[in-house]
N, C-alpha and C positions, 0 to 999 in steps of 0.2 A: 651508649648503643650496645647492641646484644651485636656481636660479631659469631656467624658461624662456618666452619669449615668440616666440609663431608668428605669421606675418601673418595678417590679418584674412581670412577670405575671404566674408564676407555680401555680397552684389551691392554694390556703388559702397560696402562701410564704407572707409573712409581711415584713421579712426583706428590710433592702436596701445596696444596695452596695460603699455607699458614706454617711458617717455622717456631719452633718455640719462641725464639729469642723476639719473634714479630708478637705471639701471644705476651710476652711480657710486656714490650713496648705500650701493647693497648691497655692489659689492665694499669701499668699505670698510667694511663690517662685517665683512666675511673669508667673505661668499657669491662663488661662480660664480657667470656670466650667462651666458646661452645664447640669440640674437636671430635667428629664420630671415631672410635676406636679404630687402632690400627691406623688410620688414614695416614701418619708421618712414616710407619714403619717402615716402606718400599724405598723412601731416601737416607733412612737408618734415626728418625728419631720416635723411638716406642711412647706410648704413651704417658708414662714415667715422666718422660721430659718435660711434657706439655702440663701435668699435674703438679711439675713442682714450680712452672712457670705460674701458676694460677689458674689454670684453664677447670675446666668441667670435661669430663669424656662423658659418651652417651655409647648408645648401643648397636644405632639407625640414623641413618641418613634421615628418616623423617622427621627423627625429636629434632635434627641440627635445623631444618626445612622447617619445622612447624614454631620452633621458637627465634629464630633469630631475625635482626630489622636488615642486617646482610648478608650477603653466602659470599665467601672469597674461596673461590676454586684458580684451577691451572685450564684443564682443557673446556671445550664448550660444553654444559648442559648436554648427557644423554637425553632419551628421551622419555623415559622414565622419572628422573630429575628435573625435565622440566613441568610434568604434574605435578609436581609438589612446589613450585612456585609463586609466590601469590600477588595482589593487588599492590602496589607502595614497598613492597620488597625492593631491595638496591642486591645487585647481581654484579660483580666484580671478577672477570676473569676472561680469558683469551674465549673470542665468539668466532670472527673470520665466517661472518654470514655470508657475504658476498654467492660462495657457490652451493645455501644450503637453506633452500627456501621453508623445506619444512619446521627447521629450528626458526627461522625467523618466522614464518606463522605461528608455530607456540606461543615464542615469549612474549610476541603482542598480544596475544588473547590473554597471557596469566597478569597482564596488569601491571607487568614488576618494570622496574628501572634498571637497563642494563646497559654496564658502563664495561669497554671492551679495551683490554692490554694493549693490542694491536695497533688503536688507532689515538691513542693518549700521544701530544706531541712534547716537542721543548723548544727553546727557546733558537736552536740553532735549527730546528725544521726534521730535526730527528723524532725517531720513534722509539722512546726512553723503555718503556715496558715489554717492546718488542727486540730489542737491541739484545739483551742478555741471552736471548734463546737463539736467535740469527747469529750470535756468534760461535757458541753451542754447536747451534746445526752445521754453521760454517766448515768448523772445524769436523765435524763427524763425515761430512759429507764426502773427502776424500778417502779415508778410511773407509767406509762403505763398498763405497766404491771400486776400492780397492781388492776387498773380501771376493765382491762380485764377479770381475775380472778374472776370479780363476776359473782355470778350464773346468772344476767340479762342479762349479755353479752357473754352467752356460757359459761364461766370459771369453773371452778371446785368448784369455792363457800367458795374462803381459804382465811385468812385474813392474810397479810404476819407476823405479828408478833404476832399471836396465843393470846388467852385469859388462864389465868391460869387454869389446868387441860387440854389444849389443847395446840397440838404443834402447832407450828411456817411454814409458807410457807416455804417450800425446793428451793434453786433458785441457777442452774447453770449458771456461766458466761463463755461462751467459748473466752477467750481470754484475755490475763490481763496484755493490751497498755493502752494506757487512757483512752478510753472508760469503756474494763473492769474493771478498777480499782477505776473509778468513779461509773461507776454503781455497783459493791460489796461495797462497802462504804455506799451507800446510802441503797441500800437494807439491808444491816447489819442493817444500823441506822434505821429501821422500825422493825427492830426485829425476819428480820426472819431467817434462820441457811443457808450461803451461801457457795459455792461451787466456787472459782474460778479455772480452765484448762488454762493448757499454755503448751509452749515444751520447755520454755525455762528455764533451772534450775539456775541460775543465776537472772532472772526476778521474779521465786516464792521465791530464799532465800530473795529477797528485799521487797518483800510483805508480808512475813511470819515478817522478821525484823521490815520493817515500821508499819504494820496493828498492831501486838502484837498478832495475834488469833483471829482479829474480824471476820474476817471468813478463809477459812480452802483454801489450794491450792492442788492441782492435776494434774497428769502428764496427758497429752492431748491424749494420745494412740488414736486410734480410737476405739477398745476395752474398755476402761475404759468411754471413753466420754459417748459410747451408754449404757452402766451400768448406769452412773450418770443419764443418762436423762431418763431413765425406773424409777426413783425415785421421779423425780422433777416437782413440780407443776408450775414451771416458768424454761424457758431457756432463756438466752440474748446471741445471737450472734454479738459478738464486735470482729470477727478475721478482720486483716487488711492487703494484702501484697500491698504496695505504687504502683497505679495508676494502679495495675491489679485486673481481674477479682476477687472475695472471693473465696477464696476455697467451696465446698459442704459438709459440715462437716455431716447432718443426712442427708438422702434419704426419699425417696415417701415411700420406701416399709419401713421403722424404723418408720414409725411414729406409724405404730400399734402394738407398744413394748412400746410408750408412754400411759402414763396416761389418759382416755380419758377427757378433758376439761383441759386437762394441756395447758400452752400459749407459745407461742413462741414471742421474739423480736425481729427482727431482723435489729440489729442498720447497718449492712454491706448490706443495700439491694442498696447506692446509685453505689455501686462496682457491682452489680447483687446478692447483698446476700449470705450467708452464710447457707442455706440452702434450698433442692431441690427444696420444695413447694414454697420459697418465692417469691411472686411478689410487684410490690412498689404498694401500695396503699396512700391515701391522706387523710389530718386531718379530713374532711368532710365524708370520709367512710373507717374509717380507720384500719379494722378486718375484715377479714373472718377463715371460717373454712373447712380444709380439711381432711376427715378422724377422724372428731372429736377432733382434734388438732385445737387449737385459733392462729393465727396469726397476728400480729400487725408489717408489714412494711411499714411505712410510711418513703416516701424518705425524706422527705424534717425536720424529729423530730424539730430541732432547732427554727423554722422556729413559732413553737407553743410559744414559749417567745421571739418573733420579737425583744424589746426592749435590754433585756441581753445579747441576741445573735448579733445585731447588732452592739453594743458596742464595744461587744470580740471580734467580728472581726473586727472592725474598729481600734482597737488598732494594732492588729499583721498586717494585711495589710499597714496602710498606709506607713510604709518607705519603702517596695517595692515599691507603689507605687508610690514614691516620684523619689526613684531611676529611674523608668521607666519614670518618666515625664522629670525629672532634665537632664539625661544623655542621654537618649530612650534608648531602649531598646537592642540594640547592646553592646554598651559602658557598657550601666547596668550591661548585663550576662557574658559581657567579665572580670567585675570588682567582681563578687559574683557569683562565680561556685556553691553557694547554689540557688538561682535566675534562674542560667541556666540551672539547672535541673527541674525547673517547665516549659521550652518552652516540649509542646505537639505536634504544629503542625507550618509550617513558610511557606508561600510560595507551597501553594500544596503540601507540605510531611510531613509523621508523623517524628517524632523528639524522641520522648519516646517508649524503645523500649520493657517497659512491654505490653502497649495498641494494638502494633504491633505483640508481638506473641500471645493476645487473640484475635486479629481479621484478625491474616493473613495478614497483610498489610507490606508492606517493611519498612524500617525506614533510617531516613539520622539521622547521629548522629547531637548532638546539637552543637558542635565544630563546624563542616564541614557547619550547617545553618548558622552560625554566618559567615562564610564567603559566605553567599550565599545572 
């Protein structure tokens, strides 16, 4: 199989969706690679790397578009890139269509098979290709946070882990899957008195077990969340339901029961966010404020340590992608019903039938594509 990878081009993404070492892997299976110029250099591998791996460099996203039987990227298809897509192409990389009807009308009109990072599972009910990034963003997302909080950047002026005779930043985490769990970890570890919400009681006895106390957990009521956050100088929204829209967890009209210069995170915004106000914003501009409320969604978090995050994911991806080069992509999902649960779209129909009840669209089950 002819494997291609194009560079990134979402405002400041770094990453890339192919590391050398993953190019090596496939030629020797006895696939081609196909790398447009530059595309590794933003997480520090120039093209040099990729050449001595065996790869080919080109010049254009189109030569990598017009020759290859798959595209392995990191974020979803601009829309630019998605005209260059074609019939029986296999599309490989983070979609999170759920809240982006126009991309999912594209890639069913260009014919291609597109298999989503997001919603690939495993055996223990995880989300293997999404995990590396969720812990990534996890961990950035109190930093951020943190950044924002200062009084120069609208914040309330608190320093998360207080100076003696002074308390400590208060920091709710709405939701405690890897995200939140990574990001209460980290925020603990700065010292300041954290707050993780979950619904799931089975999930906080494991937290309360594993962590020891490093910070405290709470049942997610909707009642008790908007108590929590009428207290807290920082919120992290880390909810996640696989390949559908986030739930809305505060409203427009809650935020003026918040703190005014309190921050919001919101690491769910590539799903449409987990809260009303959120919209995605980019590393380059990446807060506003509404109602006095700081907000910090940036879609793309990982994407700000190009290199670690490119890595982790180059690790969990490449035996998909191997699977998909080795067998294609049929045989692949016919052989790893965890696999076949990340096709999204095949042949003009949607395949996933969470994306399909947030956008109204019908769905052919992924069985029934595989024989189509």
């Amino acid at each position: 199989m002819h494997i291609g990878c194009p560079k990134e081009i979402k405002p400041q993404e770094f990453r890339v969706g192919l590391t050398p070492n993953a190019a090596v892997e496939a030629i020797a299976n006895g696939h081609q690679v196909t790398v447009e110029t530059n595309a590794g250099t933003g997480s520090g591998f120039p093209d040099e790397d990729y050449i001595a791996a065996g790869a080919n460099i080109v010049g254009t996203a189109k030569e990598v578009f017009d020759t290859a039987d798959m595209i392995v990227k990191v974020k979803e298809p601009q829309a630019g890139e998605r005209k260059m897509l074609r019939e029986g192409q296999i599309l490989f990389t983070y979609l999170h269509l759920a809240p982006d009807p126009a991309q999912t009308k594209d890639l069913m009109e260009s014919g291609c098979t597109a298999i989503a990072y997001e919603t690939v599972t495993d055996r223990s009910g995880g989300l293997p290709l999404l995990a590396p990034m969720s812990e990534v963003a996890g961990k950035l997302a109190p930093q951020v946070g943190a950044w924002t909080l200062q009084k120069a950047n609208g914040g309330l002026g608190v320093l998360m882990g207080g100076v003696p005779g002074v308390g400590p930043a208060r920091v709710v985490v709405i939701g405690g899957g890897v995200v939140g769990t990574h990001a209460a970890r980290v925020a603990a570890g700065m010292g300041a008195d954290v707050t993780v919400l979950d619904r799931s009681l089975p999930r906080m006895r494991y937290l309360d077990d594993a962590f020891g106390g490093t910070f405290k957990t709470s049942y997610a009521s909707a009642g008790n969340t908007i108590e929590l956050a009428r207290q807290a100088d920082m919120i992290i929204g880390a909810v996640l339901i696989p390949g559908a829209a986030a739930p809305k967890l505060i409203s427009r009209a809650q935020l003026s029961e918040l703190r005014p210069g309190a921050v919001i995170v919101d690491v769910a915004i590539d799903q449409g966010g987990c809260f009303e106000t959120s919209k995605a914003t980019t590393h380059q501009d990446p807060i506003y404020d509404v109602d006095g409320i700081m907000h910090y969604c940036v879609a793309n978090m990982p994407g700000a340590v190009a290199r670690t995050s490119t890595i982790a994911l180059g690790n969990a991806t490449m035996p998909f992608m191997l699977a998909l080069a080795n067998k294609g992509w049929r045989k692949a999902c016919e052989d790893d019903e965890h696999l076949l649960n990340g096709l999204n779209i095949h042949a003009g129909q949607l395949t996933y039938y969470a994306v399909g009840k947030a956008l109204g669209i019908d769905v052919l089950s992924p069985q029934l594509a595989l024989k189509n």
